[in-house]
N, C-alpha and C positions, 0 to 999 in steps of 0.2 A: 593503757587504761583510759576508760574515756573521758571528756572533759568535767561534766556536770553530773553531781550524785546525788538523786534525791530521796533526801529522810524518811524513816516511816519506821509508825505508824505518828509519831506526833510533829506537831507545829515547829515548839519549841526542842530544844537538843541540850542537854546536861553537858558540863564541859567535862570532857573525857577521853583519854587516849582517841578514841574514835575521832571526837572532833577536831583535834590537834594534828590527827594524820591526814584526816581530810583536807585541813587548812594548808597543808603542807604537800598534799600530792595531786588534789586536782582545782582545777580551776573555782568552780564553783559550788558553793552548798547550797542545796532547796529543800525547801517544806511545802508543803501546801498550806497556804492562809486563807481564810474566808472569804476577804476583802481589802482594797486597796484600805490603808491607814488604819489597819487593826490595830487597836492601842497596847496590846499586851503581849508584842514579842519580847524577848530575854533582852538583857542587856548585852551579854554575848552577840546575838544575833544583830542585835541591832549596829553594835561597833563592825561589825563583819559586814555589813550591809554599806557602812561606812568608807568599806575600806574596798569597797566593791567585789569582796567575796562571798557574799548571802544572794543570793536573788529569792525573794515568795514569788510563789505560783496561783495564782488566781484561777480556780476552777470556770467561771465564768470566760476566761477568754478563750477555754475549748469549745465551750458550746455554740461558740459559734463556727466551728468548723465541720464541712461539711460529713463527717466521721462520726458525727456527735450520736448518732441513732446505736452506733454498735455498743457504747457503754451503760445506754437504757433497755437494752436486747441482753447483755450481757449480766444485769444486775437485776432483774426482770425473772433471768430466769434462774437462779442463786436463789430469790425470793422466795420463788415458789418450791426449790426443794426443803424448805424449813419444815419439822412434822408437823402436820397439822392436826398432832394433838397437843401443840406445844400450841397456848395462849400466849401473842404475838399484839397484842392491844395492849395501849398504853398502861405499865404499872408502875405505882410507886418505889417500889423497890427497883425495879429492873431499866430505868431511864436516864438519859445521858441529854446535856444541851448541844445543838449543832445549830449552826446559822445557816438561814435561810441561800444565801448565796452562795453556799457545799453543794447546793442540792439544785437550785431553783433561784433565778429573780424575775421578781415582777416585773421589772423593767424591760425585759426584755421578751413578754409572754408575745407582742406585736412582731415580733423581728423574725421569729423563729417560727416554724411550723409547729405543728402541735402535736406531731409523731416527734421532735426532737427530743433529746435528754431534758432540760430542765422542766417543762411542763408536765412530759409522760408521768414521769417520778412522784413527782410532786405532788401532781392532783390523783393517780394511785394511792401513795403513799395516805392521803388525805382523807378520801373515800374508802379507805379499808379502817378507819379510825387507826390510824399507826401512828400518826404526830400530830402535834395538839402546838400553835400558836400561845408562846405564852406573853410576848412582849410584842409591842407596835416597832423594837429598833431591829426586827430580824431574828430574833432568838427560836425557835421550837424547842420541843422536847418530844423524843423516840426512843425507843427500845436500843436501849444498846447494844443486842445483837445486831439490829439493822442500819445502825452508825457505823460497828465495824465493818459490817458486808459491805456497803455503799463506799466506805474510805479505801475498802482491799480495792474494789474495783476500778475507784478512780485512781489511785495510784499507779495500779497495773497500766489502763491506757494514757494515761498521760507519761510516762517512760516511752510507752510504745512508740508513743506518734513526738515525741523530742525526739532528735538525731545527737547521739554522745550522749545519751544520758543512761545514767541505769540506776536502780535501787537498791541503799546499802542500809546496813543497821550495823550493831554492835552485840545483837542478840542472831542467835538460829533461827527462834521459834518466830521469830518476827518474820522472816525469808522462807519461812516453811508455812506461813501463814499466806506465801504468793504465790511461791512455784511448789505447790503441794507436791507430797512425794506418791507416787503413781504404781501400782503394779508393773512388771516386768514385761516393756515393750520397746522396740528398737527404737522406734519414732520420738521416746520420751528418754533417754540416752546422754545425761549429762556430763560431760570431765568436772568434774572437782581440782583446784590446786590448790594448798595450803603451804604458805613459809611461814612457817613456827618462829617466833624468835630473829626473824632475817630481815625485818623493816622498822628502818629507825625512825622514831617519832618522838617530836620535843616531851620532855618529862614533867609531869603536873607544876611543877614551880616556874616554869619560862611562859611569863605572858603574851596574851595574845599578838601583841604590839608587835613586841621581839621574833616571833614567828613569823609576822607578815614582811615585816622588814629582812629576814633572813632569805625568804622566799623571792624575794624581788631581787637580793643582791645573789642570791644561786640559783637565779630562775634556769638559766641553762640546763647545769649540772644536775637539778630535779627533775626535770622534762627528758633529759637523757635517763634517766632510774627509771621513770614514769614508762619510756619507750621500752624497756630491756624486760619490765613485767608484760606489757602488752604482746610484743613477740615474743615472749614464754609459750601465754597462752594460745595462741594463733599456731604456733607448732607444736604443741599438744594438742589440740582440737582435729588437726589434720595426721597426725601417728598413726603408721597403718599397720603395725607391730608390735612385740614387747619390746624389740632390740633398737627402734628408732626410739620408742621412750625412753626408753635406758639413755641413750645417746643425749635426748635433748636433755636430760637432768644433770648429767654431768661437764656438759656444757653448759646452762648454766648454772649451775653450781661452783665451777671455777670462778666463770664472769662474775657471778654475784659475790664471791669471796673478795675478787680484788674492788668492786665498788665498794664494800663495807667497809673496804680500810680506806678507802679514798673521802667517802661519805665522814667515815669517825675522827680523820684530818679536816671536814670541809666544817663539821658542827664544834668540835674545838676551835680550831681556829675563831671562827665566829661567837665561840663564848655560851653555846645553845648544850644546854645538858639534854640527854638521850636515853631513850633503852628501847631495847631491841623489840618491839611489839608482833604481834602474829596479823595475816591477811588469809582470806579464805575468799576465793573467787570462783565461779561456777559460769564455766564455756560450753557453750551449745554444741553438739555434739556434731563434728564431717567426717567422723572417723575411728578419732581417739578414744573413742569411747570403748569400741569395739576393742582395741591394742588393750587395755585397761582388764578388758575382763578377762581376753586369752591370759595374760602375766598375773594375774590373780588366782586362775584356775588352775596353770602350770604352779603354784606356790600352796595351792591349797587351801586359797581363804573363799570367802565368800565374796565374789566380785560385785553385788551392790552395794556392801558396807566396809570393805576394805580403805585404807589408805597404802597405796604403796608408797615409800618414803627411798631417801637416800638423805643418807647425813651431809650435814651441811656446818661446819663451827663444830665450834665445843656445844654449844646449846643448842644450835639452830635445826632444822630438817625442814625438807621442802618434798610433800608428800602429791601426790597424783591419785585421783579416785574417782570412782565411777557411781553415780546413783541414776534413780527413776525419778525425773520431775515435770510436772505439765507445764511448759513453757514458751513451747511454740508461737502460740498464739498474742505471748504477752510480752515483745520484747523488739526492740527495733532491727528493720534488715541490719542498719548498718551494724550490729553487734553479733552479725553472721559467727567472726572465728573469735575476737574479744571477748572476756567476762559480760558476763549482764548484771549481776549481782557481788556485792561484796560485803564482807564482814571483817572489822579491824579492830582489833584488841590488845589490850598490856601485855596479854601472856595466852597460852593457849586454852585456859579454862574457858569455856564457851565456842568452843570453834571444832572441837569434835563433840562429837554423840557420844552416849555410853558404847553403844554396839559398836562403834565404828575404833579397829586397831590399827595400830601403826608397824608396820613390818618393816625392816631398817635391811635396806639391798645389802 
């Protein structure tokens, strides 16, 4: 799993299984913040910031990288598929605040050429009447379809161009709002993993505190779990068969039985209550994908929405699936055979689809 996961779509992050697993399996949490000393992160964030596990992300410090033209090419032309019988000028109903340095700082109009991201945008944005200045401290107001377009976008290339990072939430539609789901093409070919029930995460009553502090004294022991999901993935991604899929699931599936007992001695001992939460992780496709649909097809399901599963526990299962998603383009090399995305939850409400079944080997 990679180091650094960044939130989306908001700033701030509700404390919640999610964030509690995050705190506890990867290195660092991000948001994207406006600006250095914004005054209104959570108290959460701000003690994780403390504790050197939050880092904000400053859109500003991309723009200055020489890459910066492909995310005003890229939201540029998003813009212009809006209908254009849809009224896309400032209205009262339909407006959202966003700071100035999300999009653009004056500061830096001298530094940058004027085909870069923050000018392009900006003075577009401007001269189509789409945002309206309403305060001298940075504030505008825009159509909040085009707050969300602009945030999808910079989210995506800032993932892209981090090395170990990727993008996670606690919802689908949030992740289906990045790597859209695509008609039926090899090139867009994703594996799906899902452990239902098979990832233990501190339980709402165990404070932040106690979590970080547990973390530090089982750093090992987490980074070893941390490494046994990553090589999951990476040999599913490369599967060139049903029958080598088959294989890696029950390898690990053993492996991962005897961590949980090892894990459920290591959170007792330390006094950290627990329950079994679910992970959903989506690996770019060198192979597996292909294995995925032959073992779907030979079963009789429908290979883009299937999960094929193998039990795992009394409760747990850890399922394998294949869908259509456009992500090529929006995700770093180094997440070649690793997750690029994740989704972490109490239970599995929220981590499958309605269409999507679970078929139990």
């Amino acid at each position: 799993m990679p180091q650094s996961i960044l939130y989306y779509p908001t700033i701030n992050i509700d404390d919640s299984p999610w964030l509690r697993s995050v705190i506890l399996y990867w290195d660092e949490i991000c948001s994207i913040v406006p600006y250095e000393d914004y005054p209104n992160l959570s108290p959460e964030l701000l003690y994780l910031a403390e504790r050197q596990q939050y880092r904000a992300v400053y859109p500003e410090d991309f723009f200055y990288n020489a890459d910066s033209s492909e995310i005003a090419q890229v939201f540029m032309q998003r813009l212009r598929r809006f209908n254009p019988a849809q009224t896309m000028r400032i209205r009262q109903n339909h407006t959202a605040l966003i700071h100035t340095k999300k999009i653009y700082n004056p500061s830096l109009a001298t530094a940058i050429h004027h085909n870069k991201l923050p000018h392009r945008i900006f003075e577009h944005l401007l001269d189509e009447g789409l945002i309206r200045v309403i305060s001298e401290d940075g504030w505008i107001e825009m159509d909040k379809r085009i707050i969300h377009l602009y945030m999808r976008t910079l989210a995506e290339y800032i993932a892209k161009h981090q090395r170990d990072m990727v993008i996670g939430s606690e919802k689908n539609y949030n992740l289906d709002d990045i790597y859209r789901h695509t008609g039926p093409r090899r090139d867009r070919q994703v594996v799906t993993l899902l452990l239902n029930e098979c990832l233990p995460i501190p339980s709402m009553d165990v404070g932040f505190e106690y979590i970080l502090d547990f973390k530090e004294h089982r750093r090992d022991d987490l980074i070893a779990l941390r490494i046994k999901i990553a090589d999951f993935e990476k040999a599913l991604s490369e599967c060139d068969s049903p029958r080598s899929i088959e294989n890696e699931i029950l390898k690990f599936k053993s492996s991962w039985q005897t961590e949980l007992r090892s894990t459920e001695r290591m959170f007792s001992g330390d006094r950290i209550n627990f329950t079994l939460g679910s992970l959903r992780s989506f690996i770019q496709d060198a192979g597996g994908a292909y294995a995925v649909i032959q073992m779907a097809e030979a079963m009789g399901a429908n290979p883009s929405t299937s999960i094929i599963g193998a039990a795992a526990g009394i409760n747990g299962l850890i399922g394998i699936g294949m869908q259509y998603r456009s992500y090529r383009n929006k995700i770093n090399a180094a997440q070649q055979h690793n997750g690029f995305a994740y989704i972490v939850g109490a239970q599995q409400n929220g981590l499958l689809k309605r269409n999507e079944q679970i078929t139990i080997l």
